[in-house]
LOFIDREN-593055 format. One record per residue: residue in one letter; x, y, z of N, C-alpha, C in turn. Coordinates in pm, 1 decimal. Layout:
LOFIDREN-593055
@rest = A n.xx = X n.yy = Y n.zz = Z ca.xx = X ca.yy = Y ca.zz = Z c.xx = X c.yy = Y c.zz = Z
...
END
This chain:
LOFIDREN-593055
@rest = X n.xx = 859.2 n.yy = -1523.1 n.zz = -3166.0 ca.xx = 850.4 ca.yy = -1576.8 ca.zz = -3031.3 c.xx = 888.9 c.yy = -1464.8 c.zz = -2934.4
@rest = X n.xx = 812.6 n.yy = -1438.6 n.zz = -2850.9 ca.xx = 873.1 ca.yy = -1353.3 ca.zz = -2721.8 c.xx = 880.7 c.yy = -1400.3 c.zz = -2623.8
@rest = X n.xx = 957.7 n.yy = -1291.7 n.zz = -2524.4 ca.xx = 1061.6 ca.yy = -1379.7 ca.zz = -2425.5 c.xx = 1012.8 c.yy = -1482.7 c.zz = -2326.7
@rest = X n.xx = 821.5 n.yy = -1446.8 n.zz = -2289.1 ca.xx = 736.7 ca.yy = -1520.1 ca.zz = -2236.5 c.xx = 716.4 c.yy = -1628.4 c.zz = -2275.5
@rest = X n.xx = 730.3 n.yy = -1641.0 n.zz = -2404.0 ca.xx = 705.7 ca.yy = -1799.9 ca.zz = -2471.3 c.xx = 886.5 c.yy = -1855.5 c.zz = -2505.8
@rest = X n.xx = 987.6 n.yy = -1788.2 n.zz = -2440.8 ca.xx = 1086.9 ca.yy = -1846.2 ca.zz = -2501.2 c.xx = 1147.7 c.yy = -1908.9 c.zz = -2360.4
@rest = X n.xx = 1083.5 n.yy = -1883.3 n.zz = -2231.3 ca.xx = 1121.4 ca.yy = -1913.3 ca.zz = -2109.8 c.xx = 1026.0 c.yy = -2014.4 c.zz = -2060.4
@rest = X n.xx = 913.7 n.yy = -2034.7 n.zz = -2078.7 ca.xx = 812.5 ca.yy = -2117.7 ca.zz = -2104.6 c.xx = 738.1 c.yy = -2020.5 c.zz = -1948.2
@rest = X n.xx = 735.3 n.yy = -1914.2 n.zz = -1920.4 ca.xx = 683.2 ca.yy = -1847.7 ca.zz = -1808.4 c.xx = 534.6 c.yy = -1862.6 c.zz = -1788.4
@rest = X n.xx = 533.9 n.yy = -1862.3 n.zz = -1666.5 ca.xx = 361.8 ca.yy = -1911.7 ca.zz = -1656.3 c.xx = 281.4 c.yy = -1833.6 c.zz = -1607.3
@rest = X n.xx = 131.3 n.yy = -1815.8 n.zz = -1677.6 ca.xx = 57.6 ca.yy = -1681.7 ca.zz = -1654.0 c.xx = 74.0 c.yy = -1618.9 c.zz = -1579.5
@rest = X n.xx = 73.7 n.yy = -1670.8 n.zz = -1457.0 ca.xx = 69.2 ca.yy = -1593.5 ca.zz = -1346.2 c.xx = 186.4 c.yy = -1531.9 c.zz = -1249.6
@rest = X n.xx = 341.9 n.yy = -1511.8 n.zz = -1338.3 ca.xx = 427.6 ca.yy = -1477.6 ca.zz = -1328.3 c.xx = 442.4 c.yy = -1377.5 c.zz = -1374.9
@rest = X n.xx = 540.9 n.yy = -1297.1 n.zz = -1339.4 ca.xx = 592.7 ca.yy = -1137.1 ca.zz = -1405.5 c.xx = 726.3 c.yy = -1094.8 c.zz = -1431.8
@rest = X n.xx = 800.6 n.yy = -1064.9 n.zz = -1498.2 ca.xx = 946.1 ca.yy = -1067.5 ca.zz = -1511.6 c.xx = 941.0 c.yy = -861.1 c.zz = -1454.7
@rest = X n.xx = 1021.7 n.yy = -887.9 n.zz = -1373.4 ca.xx = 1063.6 ca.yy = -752.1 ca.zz = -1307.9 c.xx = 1246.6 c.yy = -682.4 c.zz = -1298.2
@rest = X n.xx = 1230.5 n.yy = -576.2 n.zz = -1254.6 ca.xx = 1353.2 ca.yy = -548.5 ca.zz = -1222.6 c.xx = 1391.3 c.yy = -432.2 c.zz = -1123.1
@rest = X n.xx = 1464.9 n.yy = -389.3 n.zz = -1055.1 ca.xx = 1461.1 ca.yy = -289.5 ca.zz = -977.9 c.xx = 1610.8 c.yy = -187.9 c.zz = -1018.6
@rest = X n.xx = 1611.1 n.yy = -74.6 n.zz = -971.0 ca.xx = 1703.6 ca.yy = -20.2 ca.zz = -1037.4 c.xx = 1697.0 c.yy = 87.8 c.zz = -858.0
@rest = X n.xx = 1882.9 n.yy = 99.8 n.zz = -800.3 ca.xx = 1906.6 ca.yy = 163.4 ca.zz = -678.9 c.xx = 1906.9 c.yy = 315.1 c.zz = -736.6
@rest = X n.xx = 1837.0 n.yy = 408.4 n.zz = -652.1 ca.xx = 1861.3 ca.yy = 542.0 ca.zz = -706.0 c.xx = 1891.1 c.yy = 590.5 c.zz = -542.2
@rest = X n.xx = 1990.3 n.yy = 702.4 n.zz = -553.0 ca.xx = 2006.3 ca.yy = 763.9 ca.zz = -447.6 c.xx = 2141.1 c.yy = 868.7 c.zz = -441.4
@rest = X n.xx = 2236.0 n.yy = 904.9 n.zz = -321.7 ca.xx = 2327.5 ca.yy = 915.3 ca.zz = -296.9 c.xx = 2462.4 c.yy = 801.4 c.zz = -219.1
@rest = X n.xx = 2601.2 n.yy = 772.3 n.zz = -263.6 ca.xx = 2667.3 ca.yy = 714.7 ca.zz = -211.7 c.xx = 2705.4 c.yy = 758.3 c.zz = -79.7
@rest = X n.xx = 2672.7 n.yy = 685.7 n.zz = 46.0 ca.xx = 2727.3 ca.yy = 675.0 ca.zz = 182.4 c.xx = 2863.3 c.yy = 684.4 c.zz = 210.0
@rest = X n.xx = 2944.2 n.yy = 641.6 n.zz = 114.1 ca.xx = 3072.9 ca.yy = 588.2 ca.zz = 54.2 c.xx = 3112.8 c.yy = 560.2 c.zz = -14.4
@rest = X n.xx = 3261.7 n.yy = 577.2 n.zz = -35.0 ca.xx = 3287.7 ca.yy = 565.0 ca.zz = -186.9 c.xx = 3287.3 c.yy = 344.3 c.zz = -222.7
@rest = X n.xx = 3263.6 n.yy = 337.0 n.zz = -362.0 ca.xx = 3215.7 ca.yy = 190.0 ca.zz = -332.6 c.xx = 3392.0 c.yy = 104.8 c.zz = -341.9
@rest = X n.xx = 3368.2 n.yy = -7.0 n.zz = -300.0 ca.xx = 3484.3 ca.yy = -99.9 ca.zz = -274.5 c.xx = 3549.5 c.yy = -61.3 c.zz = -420.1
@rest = X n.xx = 3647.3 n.yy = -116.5 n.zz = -423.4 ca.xx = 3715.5 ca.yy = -137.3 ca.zz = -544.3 c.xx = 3668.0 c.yy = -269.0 c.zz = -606.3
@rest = X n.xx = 3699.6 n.yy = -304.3 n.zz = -802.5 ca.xx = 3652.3 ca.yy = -405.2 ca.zz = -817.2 c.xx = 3727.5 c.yy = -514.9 c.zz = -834.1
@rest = X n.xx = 3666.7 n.yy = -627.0 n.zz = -842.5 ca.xx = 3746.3 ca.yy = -746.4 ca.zz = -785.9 c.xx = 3767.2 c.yy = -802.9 c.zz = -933.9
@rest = X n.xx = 3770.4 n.yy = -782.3 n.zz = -1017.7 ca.xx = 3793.6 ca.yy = -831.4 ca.zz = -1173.3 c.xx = 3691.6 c.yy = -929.9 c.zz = -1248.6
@rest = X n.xx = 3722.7 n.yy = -965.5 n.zz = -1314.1 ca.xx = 3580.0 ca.yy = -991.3 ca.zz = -1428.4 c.xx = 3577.7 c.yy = -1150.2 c.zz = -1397.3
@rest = X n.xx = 3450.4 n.yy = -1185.1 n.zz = -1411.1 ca.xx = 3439.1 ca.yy = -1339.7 ca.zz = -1350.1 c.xx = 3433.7 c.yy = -1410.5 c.zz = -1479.5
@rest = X n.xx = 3387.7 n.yy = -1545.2 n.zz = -1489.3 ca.xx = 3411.3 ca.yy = -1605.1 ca.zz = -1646.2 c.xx = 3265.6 c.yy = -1598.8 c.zz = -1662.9
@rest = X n.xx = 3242.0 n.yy = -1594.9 n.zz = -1802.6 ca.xx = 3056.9 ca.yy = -1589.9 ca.zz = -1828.9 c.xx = 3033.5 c.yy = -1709.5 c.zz = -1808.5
@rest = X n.xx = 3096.5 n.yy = -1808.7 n.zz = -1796.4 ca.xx = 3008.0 ca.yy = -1942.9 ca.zz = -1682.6 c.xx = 2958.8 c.yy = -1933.5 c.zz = -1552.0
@rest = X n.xx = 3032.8 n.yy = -1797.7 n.zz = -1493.8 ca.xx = 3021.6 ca.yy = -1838.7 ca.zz = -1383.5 c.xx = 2920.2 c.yy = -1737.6 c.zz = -1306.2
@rest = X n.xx = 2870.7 n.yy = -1659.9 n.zz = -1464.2 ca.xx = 2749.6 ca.yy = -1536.2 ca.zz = -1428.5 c.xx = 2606.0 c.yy = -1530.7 c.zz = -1536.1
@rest = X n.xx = 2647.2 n.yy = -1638.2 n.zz = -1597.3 ca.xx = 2493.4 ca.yy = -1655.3 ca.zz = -1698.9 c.xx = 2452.4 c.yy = -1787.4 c.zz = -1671.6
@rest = X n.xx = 2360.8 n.yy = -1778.3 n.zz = -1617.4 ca.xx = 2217.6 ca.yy = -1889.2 ca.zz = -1617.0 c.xx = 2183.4 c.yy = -1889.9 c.zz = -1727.6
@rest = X n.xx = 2178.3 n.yy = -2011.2 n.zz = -1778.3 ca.xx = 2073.8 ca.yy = -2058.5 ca.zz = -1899.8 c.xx = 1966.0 c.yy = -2151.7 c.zz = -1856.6
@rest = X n.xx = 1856.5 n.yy = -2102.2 n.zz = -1837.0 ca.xx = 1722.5 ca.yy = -2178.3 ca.zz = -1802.9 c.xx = 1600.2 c.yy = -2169.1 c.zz = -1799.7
@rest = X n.xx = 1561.8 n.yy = -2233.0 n.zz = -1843.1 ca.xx = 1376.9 ca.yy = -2176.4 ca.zz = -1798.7 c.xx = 1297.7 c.yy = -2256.5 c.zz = -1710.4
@rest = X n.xx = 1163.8 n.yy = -2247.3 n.zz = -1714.0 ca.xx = 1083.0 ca.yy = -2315.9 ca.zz = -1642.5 c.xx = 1021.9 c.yy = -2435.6 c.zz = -1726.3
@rest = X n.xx = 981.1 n.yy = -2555.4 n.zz = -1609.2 ca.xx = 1011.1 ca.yy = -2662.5 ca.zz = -1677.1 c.xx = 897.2 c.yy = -2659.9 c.zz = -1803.1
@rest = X n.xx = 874.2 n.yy = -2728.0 n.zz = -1946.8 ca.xx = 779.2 ca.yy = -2707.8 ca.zz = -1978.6 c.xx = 651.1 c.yy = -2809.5 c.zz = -1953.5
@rest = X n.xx = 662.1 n.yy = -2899.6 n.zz = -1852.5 ca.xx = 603.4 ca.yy = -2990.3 ca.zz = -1792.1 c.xx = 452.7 c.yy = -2899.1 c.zz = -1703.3
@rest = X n.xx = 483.4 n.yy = -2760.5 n.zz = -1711.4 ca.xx = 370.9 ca.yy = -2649.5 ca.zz = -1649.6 c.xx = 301.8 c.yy = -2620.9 c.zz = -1792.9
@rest = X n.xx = 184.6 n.yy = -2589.7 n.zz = -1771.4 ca.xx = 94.9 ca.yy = -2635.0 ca.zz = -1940.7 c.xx = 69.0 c.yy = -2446.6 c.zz = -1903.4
@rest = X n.xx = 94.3 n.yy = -2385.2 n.zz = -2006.2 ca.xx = 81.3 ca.yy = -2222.6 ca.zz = -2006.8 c.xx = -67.8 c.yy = -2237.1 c.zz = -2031.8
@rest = X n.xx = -115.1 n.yy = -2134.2 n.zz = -1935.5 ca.xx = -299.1 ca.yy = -2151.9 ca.zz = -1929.3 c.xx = -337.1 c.yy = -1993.3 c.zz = -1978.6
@rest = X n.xx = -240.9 n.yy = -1895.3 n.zz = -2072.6 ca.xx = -268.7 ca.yy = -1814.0 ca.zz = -2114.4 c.xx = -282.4 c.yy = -1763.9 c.zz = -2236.1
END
């Protein structure tokens, strides 16, 4: 199974990502400590009630 058929994604969608390249303006904030993985992982997909037409 791949990740297209494990999200139920529909043809005409695209899974993307972007990545910042550059120089820092400033130095960045300090960090604020680690959050709970509830409160930073989504578990979900799309409904499968969309009929994959691919």
């Amino acid at each position: 199974m791949d990740t297209l058929d494990a999200i139920n994604l529909l043809s005409d969608h695209v899974i993307g990502f972007m990545i910042a390249v550059g120089k820092a303006v400033k130095p960045a904030m300090p960090k604020g400590g680690q959050l709970a993985l509830s409160e930073v992982v989504v578990q979900d997909r799309f409904a499968a009630a969309f009929p994959r037409d691919r």
